[in-house]
N, C-alpha and C positions, 0 to 999 in steps of 0.2 A: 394594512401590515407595513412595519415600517422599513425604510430600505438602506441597506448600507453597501458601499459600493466599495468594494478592496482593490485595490491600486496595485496590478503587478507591472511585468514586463513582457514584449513581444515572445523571447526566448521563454517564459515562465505563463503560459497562461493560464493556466489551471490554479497557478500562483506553486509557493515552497512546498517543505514538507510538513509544515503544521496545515495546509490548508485543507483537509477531510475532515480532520478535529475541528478547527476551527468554525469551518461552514455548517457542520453539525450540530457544533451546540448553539449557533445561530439560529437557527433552524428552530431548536428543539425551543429557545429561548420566545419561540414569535418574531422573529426576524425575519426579512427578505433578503441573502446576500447572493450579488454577484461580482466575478471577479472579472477587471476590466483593464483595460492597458491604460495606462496612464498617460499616454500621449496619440490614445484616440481621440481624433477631430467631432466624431458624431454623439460620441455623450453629451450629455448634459449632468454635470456633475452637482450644480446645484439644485437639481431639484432631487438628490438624495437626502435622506435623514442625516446620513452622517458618511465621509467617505474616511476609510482608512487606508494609510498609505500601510502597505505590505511587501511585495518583494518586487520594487522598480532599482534594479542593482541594474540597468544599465544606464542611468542616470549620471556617473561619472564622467563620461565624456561628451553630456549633454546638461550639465550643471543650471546652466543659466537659463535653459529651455525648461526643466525642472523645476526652478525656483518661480520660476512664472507662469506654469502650470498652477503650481500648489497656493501662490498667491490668490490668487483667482478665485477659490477654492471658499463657502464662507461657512461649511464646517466641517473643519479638517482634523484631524488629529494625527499625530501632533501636528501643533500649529507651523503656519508656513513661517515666521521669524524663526523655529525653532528649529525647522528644518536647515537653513539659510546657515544659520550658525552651525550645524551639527553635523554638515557636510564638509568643511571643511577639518583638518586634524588641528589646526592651532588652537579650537576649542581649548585645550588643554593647557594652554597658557593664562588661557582668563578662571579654567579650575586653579590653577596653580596660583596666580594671583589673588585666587579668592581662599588661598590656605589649604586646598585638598591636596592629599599627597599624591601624585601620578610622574606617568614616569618620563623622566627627565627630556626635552622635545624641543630639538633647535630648529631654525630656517636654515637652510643651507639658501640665500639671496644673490648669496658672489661665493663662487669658489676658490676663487685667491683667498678668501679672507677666511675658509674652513677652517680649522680647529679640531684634529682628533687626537678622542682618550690617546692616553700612553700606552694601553695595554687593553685585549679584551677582543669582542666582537663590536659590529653595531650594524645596525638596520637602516638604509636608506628607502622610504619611499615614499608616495603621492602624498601630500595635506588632501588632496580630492580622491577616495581609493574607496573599493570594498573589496571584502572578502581576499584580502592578503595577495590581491592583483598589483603588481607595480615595486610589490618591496622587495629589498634585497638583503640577504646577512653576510655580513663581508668580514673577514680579520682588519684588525687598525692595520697589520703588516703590510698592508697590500693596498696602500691607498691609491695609488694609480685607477687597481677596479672602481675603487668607492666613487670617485671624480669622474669616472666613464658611465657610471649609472648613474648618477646626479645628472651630468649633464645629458643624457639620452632622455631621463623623467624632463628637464627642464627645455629640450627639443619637439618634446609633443603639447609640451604647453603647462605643466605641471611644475606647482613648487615644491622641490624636494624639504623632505625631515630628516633629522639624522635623530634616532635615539639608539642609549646603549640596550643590547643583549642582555636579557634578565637569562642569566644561567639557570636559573631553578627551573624554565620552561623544560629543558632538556627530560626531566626527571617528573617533574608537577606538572605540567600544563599552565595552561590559565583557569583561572577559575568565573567562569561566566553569571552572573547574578539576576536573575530576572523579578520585574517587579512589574504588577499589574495594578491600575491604578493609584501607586502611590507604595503597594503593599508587597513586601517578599514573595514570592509564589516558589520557587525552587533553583537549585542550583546544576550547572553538570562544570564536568573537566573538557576543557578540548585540548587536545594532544597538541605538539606544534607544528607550526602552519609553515615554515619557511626550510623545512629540509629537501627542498626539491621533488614534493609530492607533484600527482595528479591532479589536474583543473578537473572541477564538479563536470559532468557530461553540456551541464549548459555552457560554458565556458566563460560563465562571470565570477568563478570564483573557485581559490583551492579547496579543494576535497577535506572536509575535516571527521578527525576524529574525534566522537563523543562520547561519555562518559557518566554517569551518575559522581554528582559530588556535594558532600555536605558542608556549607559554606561554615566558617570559623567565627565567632561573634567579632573580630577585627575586621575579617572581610568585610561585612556585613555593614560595620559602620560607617567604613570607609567609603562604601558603594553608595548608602542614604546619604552620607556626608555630601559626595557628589552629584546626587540626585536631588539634593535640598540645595546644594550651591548655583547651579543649573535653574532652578526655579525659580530662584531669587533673582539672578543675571535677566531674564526676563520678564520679572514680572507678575508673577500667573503667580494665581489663587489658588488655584487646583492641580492638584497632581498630575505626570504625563497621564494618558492612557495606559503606556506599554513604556519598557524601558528595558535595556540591560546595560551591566557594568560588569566590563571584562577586567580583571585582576589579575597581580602576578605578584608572584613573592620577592621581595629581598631581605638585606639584613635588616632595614627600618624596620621591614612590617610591610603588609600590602599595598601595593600602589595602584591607581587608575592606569589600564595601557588603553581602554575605549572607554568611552561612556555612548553607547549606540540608543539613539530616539529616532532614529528615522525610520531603517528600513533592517533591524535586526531579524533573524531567527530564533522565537522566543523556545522553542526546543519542546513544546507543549505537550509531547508523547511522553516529558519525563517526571510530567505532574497530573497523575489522571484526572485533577479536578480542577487544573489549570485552563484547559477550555472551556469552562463551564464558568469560573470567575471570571474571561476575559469577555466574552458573553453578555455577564449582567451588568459587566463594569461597559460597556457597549449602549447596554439599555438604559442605564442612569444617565448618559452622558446626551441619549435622544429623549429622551421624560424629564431632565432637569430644567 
């Protein structure tokens, strides 16, 4: 039987909350899955069929120990360069270079030489972050705050981003796009993340709200758009495993605010056949 070994966290061991769905249609598929921390010493991680990285969200402030974990690694999914790249948020500048529209994503490198809108909100937080841990939404009015939270991210060792506030989150949400093996599998809304909600009980991450939502053929292309630029940037032949592309509206049309291949929450309760496609797209990936 063959064996795949899902990558969480000390805080997570049972893994998220796709992980019953998940292990079940494993399971049902003729799989072996167990879930393992990702920075246990006593595995032996190659000698599974396949290991999938899944909810290691305290990886952030252990980046480099992460990245040389997963190197290590010699069937990984996603691959470890793609991790390496996809942990960082500047990703977004080599979509944006490669023409996907996302949304707008400076370095904050010197704060003397900051630069804010005229007018508006905007978001300061970590290029290294999950789960809306580390960001901030601040008025332009009040830049004083904006420069005291750059520099406290940039005191514990983090490069701050500044992007603008998409208003339509207030009313829409974002629109989350999940894709399994290459292929759409379903959509939800999550509510917004930065009004001074609740941390999840594990404390790696704000509390979200979820939603059923049917993606727009714009979304949708914008998100493959993204997902096919990304492929390209590396290389590969084959589709991720798992993907999601978090959306937000503006006046353009939709824009990229994530493109998450690492360590996403694929929402798998909200496609009852969503576990069962991620399953055999599992099994192809250990049979090919």
């Amino acid at each position: 039987m063959a064996s795949v070994l899902l990558a969480t966290c000390a805080e997570l061991p049972r893994g998220d909350e796709d992980a019953v769905l998940l292990e079940a249609a494993l399971v049902a598929d003729g799989l072996s899955p167990s879930w393992v921390r990702w920075d246990d010493p006593s595995v032996d991680w190659n000698a599974a069929d396949l290991v999938m990285v899944r909810s290691t969200w305290d990886y952030v402030t252990r980046r480099a120990e992460f990245l040389a974990w997963a190197s290590s690694i010699e069937r990984l999914c996603n691959p470890a360069g793609v991790l390496e790249w996809n942990t960082d948020k500047r990703y977004l500048l080599d979509l944006e270079r490669a023409g996907v529209p996302v949304t707008t994503t400076i370095v904050i490198d010197d704060l003397k030489e900051l630069r804010l809108p005229s007018s508006g909100r905007v978001v300061v937080k970590p290029s290294v972050g999950a789960g809306s841990k580390g960001a901030g939404l601040f008025d332009v009015g009040a830049p004083e705050a904006i420069h005291e939270h750059a520099a406290a991210l940039m005191a514990q060792g983090f490069l701050p981003l500044l992007q603008p506030y998409v208003n339509s989150v207030d009313s829409r949400g974002e629109t989350d796009c999940i894709f399994i093996d290459g292929r759409f599998s379903h959509a939800v809304e999550k509510g917004p993340m930065l009004g001074g909600g609740p941390d999840d009980p594990s404390g790696l991450f704000v509390a979200e709200r979820i939603r059923d939502r049917e993606a727009s053929t714009s979304e949708l292309a914008v998100a493959q758009e993204a997902l096919e630029a990304a492929r390209e940037l590396h290389g590969l032949e084959q589709a991720f495993l798992y993907a999601r592309v978090d959306l937000v509206d503006t006046e353009e049309g939709p824009v990229v605010l994530e493109l998450e291949l690492v360590e996403p929450s694929l929402f798998l309760g909200w496609n009852p056949e969503s576990p069962e496609q991620l399953a055999a797209a599992i099994r192809r990936r250990i049979t090919r």
